[in-house]
C-alpha positions as CSV (number, residue, x, y, z in Angstrom):
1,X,185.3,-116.4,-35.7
2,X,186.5,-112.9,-34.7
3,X,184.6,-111.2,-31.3
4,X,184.7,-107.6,-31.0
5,X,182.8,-105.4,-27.7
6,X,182.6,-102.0,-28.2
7,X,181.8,-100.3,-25.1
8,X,180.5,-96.8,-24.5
9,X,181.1,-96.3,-21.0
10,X,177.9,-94.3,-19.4
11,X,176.6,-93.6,-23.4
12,X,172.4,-94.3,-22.4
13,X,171.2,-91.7,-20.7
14,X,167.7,-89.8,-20.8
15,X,165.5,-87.7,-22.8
16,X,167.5,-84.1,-22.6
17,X,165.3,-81.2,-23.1
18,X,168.3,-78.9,-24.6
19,X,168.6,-81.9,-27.6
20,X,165.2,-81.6,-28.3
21,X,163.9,-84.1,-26.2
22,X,165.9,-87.0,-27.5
23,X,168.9,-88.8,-25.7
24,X,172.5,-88.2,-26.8
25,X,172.3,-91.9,-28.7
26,X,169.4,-90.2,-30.8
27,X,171.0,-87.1,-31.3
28,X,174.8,-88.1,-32.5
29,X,175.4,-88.8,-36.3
30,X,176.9,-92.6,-36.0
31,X,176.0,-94.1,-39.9
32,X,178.3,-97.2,-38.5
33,X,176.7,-98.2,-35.6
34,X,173.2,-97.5,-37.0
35,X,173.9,-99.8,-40.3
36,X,174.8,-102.8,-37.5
37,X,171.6,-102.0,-35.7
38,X,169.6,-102.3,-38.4
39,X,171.1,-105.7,-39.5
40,X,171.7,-107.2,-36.5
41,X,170.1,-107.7,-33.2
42,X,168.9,-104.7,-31.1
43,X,167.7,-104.9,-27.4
44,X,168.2,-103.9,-24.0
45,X,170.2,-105.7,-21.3
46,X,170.1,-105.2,-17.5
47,X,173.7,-105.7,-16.7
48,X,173.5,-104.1,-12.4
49,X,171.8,-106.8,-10.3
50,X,169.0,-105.7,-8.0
51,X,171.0,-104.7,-4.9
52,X,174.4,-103.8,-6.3
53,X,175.9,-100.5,-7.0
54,X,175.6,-99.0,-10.6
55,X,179.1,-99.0,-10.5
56,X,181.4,-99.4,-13.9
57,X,183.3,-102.4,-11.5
58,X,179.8,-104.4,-11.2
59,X,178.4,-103.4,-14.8
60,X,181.8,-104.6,-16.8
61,X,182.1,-107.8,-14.7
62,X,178.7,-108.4,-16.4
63,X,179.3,-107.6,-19.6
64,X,182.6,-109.4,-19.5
65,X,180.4,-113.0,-18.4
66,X,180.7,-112.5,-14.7
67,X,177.8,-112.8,-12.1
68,X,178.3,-109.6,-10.2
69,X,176.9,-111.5,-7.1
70,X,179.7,-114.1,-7.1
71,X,182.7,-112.2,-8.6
72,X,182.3,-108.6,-7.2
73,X,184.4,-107.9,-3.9
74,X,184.8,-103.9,-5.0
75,X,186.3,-101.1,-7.3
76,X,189.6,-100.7,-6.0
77,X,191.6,-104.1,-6.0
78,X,190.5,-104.3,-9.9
79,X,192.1,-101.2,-10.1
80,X,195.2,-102.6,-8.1
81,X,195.6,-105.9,-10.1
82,X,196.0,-103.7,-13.1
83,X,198.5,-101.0,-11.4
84,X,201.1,-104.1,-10.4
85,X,200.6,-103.9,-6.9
86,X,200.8,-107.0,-5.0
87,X,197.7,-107.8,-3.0
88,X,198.0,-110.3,-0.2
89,X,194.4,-112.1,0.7
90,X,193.8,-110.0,3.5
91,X,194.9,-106.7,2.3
92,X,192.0,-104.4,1.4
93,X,192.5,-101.8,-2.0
94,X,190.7,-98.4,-1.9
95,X,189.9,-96.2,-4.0
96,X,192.1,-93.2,-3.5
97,X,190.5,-89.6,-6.1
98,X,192.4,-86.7,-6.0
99,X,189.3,-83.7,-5.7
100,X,188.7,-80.6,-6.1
101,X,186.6,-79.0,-3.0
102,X,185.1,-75.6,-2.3
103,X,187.0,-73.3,0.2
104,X,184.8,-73.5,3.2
105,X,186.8,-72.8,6.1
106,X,185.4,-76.3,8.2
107,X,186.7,-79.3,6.1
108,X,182.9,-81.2,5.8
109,X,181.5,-77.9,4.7
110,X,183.1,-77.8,1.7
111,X,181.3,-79.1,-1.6
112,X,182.2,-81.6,-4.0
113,X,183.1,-79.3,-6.9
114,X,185.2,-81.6,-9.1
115,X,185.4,-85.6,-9.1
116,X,188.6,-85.2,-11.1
117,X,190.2,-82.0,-10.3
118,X,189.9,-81.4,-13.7
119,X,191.0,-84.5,-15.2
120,X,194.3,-84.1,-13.7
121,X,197.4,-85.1,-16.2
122,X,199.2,-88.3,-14.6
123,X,202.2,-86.5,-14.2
124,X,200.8,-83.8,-11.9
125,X,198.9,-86.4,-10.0
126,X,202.0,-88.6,-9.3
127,X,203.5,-85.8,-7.8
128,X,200.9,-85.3,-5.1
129,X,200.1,-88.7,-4.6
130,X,203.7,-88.9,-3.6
131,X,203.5,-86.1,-1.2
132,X,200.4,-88.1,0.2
133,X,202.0,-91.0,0.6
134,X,205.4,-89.4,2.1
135,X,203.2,-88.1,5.1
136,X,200.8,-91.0,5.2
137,X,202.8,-94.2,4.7
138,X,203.3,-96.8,7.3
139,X,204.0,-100.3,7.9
140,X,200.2,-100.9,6.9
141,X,199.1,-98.4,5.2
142,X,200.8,-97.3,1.2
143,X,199.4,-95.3,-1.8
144,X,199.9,-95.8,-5.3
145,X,200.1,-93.2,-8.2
146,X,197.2,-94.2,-11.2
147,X,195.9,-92.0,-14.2
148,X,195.3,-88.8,-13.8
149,X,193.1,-88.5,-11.1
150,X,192.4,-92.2,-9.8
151,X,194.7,-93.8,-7.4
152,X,195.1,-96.5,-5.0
153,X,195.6,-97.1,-1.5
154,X,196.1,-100.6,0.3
155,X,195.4,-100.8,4.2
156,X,197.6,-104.0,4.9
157,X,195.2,-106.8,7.2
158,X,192.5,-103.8,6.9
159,X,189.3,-103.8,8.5
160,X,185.8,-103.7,6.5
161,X,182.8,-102.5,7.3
162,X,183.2,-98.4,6.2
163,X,180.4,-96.9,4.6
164,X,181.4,-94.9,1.3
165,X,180.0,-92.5,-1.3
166,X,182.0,-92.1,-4.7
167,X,182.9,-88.6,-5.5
168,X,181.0,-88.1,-8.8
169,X,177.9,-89.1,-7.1
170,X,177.5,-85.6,-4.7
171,X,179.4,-83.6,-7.3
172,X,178.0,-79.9,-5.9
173,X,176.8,-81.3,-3.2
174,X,177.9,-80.3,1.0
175,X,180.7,-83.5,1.5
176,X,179.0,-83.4,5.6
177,X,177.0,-86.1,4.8
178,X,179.1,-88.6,2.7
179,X,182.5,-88.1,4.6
180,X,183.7,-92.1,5.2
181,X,181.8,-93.6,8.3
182,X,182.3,-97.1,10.2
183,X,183.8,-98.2,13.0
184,X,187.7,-97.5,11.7
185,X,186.4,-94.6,9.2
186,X,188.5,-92.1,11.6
187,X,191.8,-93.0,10.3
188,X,190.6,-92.3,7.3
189,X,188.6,-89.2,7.7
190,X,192.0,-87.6,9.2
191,X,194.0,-88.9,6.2
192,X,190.8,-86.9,3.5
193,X,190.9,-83.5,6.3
194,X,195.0,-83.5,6.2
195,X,195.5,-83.9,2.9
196,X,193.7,-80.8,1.9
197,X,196.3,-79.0,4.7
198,X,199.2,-80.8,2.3
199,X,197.8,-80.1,-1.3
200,X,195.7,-76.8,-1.3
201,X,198.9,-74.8,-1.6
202,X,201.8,-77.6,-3.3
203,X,203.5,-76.2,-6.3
204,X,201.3,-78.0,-8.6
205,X,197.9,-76.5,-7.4
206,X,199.9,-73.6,-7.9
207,X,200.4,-73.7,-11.0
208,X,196.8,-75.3,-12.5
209,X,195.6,-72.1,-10.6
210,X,197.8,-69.9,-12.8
211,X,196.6,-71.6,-16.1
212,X,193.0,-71.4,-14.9
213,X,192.4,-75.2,-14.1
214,X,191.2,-76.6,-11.0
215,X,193.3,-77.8,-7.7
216,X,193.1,-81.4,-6.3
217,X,193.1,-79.9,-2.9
218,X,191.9,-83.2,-1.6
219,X,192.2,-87.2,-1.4
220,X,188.8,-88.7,-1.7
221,X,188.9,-92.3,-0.2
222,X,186.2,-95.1,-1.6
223,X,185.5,-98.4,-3.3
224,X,186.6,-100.2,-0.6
225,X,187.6,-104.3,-1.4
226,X,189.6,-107.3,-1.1
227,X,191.3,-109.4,-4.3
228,X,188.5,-111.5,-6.3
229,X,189.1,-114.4,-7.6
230,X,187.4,-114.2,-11.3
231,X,187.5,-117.4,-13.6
232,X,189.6,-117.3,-16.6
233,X,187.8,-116.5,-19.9
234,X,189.7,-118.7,-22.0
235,X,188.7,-121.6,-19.4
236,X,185.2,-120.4,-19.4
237,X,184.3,-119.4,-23.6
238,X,187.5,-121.1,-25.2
239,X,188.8,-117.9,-27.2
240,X,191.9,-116.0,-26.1
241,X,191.4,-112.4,-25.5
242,X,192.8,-109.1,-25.0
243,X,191.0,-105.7,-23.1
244,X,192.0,-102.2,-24.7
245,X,191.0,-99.4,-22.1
246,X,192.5,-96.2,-20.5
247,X,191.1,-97.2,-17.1
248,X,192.7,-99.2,-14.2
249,X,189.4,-100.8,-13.5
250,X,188.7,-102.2,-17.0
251,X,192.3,-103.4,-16.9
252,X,192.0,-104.9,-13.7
253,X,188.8,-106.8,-15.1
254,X,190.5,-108.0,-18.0
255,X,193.6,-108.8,-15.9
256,X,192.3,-111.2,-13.7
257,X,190.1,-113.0,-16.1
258,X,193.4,-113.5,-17.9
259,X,192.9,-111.9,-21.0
260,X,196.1,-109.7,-22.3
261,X,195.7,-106.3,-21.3
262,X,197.1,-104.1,-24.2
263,X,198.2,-100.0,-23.8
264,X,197.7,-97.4,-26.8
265,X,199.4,-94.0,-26.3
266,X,197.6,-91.0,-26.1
267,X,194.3,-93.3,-24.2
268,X,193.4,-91.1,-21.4
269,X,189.9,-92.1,-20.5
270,X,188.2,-88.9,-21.4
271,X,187.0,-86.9,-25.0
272,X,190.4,-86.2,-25.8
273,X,191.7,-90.2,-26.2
274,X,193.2,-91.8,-29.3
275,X,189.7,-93.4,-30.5
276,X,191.9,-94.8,-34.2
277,X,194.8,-96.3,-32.0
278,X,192.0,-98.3,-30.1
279,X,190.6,-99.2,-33.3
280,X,194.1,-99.9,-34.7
281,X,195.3,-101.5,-31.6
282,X,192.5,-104.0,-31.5
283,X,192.6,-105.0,-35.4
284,X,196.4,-105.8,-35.1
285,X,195.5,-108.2,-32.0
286,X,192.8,-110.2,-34.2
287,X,195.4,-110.2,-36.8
288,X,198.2,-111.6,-34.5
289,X,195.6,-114.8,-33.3
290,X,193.4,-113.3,-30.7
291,X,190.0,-114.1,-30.9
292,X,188.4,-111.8,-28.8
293,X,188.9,-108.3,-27.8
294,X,187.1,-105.9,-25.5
295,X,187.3,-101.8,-26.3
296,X,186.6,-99.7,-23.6
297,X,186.0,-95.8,-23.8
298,X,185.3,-93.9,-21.3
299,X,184.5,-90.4,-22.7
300,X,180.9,-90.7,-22.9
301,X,180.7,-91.5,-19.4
302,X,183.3,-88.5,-18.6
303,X,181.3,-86.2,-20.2
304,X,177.9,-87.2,-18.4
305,X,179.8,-86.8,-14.8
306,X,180.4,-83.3,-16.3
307,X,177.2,-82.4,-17.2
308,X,178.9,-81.6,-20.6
309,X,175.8,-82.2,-23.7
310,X,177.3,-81.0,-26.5
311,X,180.8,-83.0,-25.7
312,X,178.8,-86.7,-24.8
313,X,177.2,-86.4,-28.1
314,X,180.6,-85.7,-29.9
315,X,181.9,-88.4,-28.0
316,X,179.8,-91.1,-29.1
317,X,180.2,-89.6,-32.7
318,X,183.6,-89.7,-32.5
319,X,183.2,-93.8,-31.1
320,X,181.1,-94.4,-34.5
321,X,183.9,-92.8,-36.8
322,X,186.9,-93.6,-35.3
323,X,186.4,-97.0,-33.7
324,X,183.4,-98.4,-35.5
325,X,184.3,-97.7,-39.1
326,X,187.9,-98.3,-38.7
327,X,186.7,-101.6,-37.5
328,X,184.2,-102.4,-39.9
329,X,186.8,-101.4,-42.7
330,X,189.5,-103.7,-40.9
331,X,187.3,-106.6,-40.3
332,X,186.6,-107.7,-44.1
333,X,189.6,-109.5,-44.1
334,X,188.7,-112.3,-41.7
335,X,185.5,-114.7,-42.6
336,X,183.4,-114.2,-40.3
337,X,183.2,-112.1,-37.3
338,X,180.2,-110.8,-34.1
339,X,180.4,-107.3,-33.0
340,X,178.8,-106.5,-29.9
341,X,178.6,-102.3,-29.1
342,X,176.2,-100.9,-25.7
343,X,177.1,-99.0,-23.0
344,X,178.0,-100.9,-19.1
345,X,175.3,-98.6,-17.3
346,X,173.4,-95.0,-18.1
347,X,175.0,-91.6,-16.7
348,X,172.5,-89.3,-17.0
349,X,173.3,-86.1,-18.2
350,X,170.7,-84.7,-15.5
351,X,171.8,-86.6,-12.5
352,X,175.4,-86.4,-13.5
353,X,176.3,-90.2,-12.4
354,X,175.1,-93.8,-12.8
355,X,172.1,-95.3,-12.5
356,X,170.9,-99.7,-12.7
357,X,168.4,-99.4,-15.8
358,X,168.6,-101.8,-18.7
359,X,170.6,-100.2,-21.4
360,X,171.0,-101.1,-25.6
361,X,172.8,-103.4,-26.9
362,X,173.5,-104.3,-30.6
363,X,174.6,-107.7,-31.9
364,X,176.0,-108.1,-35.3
365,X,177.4,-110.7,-37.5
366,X,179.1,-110.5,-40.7
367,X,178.0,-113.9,-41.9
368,X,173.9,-113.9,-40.4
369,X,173.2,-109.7,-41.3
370,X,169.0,-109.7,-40.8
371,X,166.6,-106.8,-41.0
372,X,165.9,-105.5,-37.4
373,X,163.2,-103.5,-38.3
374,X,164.9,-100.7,-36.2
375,X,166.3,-97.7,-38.1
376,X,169.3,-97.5,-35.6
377,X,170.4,-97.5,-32.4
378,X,169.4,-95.7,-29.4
379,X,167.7,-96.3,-26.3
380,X,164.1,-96.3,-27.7
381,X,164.4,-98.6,-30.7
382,X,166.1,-101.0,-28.8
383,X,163.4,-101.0,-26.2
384,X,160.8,-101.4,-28.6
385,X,162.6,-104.6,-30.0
386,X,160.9,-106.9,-27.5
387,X,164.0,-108.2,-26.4
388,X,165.3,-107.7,-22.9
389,X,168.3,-109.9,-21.1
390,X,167.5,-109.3,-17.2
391,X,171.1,-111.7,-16.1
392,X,173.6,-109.3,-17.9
393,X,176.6,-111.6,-17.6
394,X,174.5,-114.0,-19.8
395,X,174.4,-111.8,-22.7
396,X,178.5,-112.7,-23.0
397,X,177.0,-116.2,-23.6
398,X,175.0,-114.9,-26.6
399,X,177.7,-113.3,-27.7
400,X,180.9,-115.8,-28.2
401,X,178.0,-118.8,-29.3
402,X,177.0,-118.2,-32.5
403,X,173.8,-120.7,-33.1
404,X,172.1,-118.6,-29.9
């Protein structure tokens, strides 16, 4: 048996009066994922805990078979594990954006205009996150260059206890009221206000401005936690895997549960990614013995941060042609094989970030195929199913079992 996830990152989202009043799942032309839904099993699946964040950190940990209560200790040493840097048991990871703000004289009046200055290119980025860290490094305190515009900093014995907001949550919004707070928040509120002083006017904002794009004129710092300990996978479902995303989080995951973490060139976690090598990438790990790989594309969620319609819809379009059927075509060759496709967590189009509701999932296998009685998939069908998974990370259970 062959286990394939196909996840949409942020793809649910609400009824959008510009598309008619449907969601962008009802609106995009996706034949492939619509023929599993309708032999397969549809339903919806709450995969954020009461209490917890509607984070992408929390949401794949539960898709993945993890118990967000146990196993989540925060975003950023997820993102760590999967950028190489070696985290002592005491060393706390943040979150480190590179922004775009407004140009309010008064640092916390500026607005949030841009979670990721424009999807910064990783080469630019590594350029200013070295400046950053030239100015900023010391015995405790380092930063580490990501992709494009998420990075990484590690506070050596740091304390906890900051309150946070992430970047695409007040996106237009006045930053007064969501600048870092807690007792040792000032170190890092000086670090955020002098890095504007250092970026606003480096050669790279420079020269975005001249092509028209937008400066990161600003470190955002969030996401805030210390190493997890996650089970292995293998140990847990018996099936050796491999995690195919553009995202240090999602690698991170994948890392510690100790499935292979696998790179495709041209992946860049937004609309613009190589959707076929994914597809491509994955097939030639089931065909070299893995059992079990996990696709992660982030576009959809990308394009709801954005507040761009048109693009989310084209992006789960482009998920259904260029991942889905390259799959579906690639897969005939092995016996028997269960697809799972759904998204981690909504991002409303409207509210521009996440939010806890259950979101649709699809289960298919080639061997069982079964009327639904739904004519696709989307966020009403599957809610009219009659099937809804309130523990998340038990819906992994489903998946690798076939006689549930």
């Amino acid at each position: 048996m062959k286990y394939i996830v196909v996840l949409g990152d942020g793809m649910a989202d609400y009824p959008i009066p510009q598309l008619g009043g449907k969601t962008p799942l009802q609106c995009a032309a996706k034949p492939n994922i619509d023929f599993l839904a309708k032999h397969g099993t549809i339903g919806m699946v709450k995969t954020i805990p009461d209490g917890i964040p509607p984070g992408s950190d929390a949401a794949n940990l539960s898709v993945m078979g993890y118990n967000p209560r146990l196993y989540y200790t925060g975003r950023s040493p997820l993102e760590a594990v999967s950028m190489g840097i070696n985290m002592e048991k005491d060393d706390l990871a943040f979150r480190c954006n590179l922004v775009t703000l407004s140009d309010a004289e008064n640092y916390a009046d500026k607005v949030m205009v841009d979670h990721s200055s424009d999807e910064i290119s990783s080469e630019e980025a590594r350029e200013l996150i070295e400046e950053i860290n030239r100015n900023f490094k010391t015995d405790e305190i380092a930063f580490y260059a990501g992709v494009s515009y998420r990075h990484c900093m590690i506070w050596k014995n740091g304390p906890q206890g900051f309150q946070f907001t992430p970047p695409h949550d007040i996106l237009e919004k006045r930053i007064s009221e969501y600048l870092p707070r807690g007792e040792n928040s000032k170190v890092l509120l000086d670090m955020m206000v002098e890095s504007h002083k250092l970026l606003k006017d480096h050669p790279v904002n420079r020269a975005r401005a001249s092509r028209g794009l937008r400066p990161a004129n600003s470190i955002w710092l969030w996401g805030e936690g210390k190493k997890p300990a996650i089970p292995s996978f293998y140990d847990k479902y018996r099936v050796k895997g491999s995690v195919i995303s553009a995202v240090d989080l999602i690698k991170g995951i994948g890392l510690c549960a100790g499935l292979k973490s696998i790179d495709v060139e041209g992946a860049t976690g937004n609309i613009h990614t190589n959707f076929m090598g994914k597809a491509k990438a994955a097939l030639k790990e089931l065909e070299a013995g893995q059992d079990f790989v996990y696709i992660h594309i982030e576009a959809p969620d990308e394009c709801g941060h954005r507040y761009e319609i048109d693009n989310k819809v084209r992006s789960i379009e482009l998920i259904d042609a260029q991942v889905v059927g390259p799959l579906l075509e690639g897969l005939k060759q092995f016996d028997d094989y269960r697809i799972l496709v759904l998204p981690d967590h909504p991002t409303p189009l409207p509210l521009r970030t996440h939010t806890p509701e259950p979101v649709p999932f699809l289960l298919y296998q080639k061997s069982r195929e079964k009327l639904s009685g739904a004519d696709g998939y989307d966020e009403l069908q599957a809610g009219q199913s009659g099937i809804s998974i309130e523990e998340g990370y038990t819906l992994m259970d489903r998946f690798v079992n076939p006689t549930l």
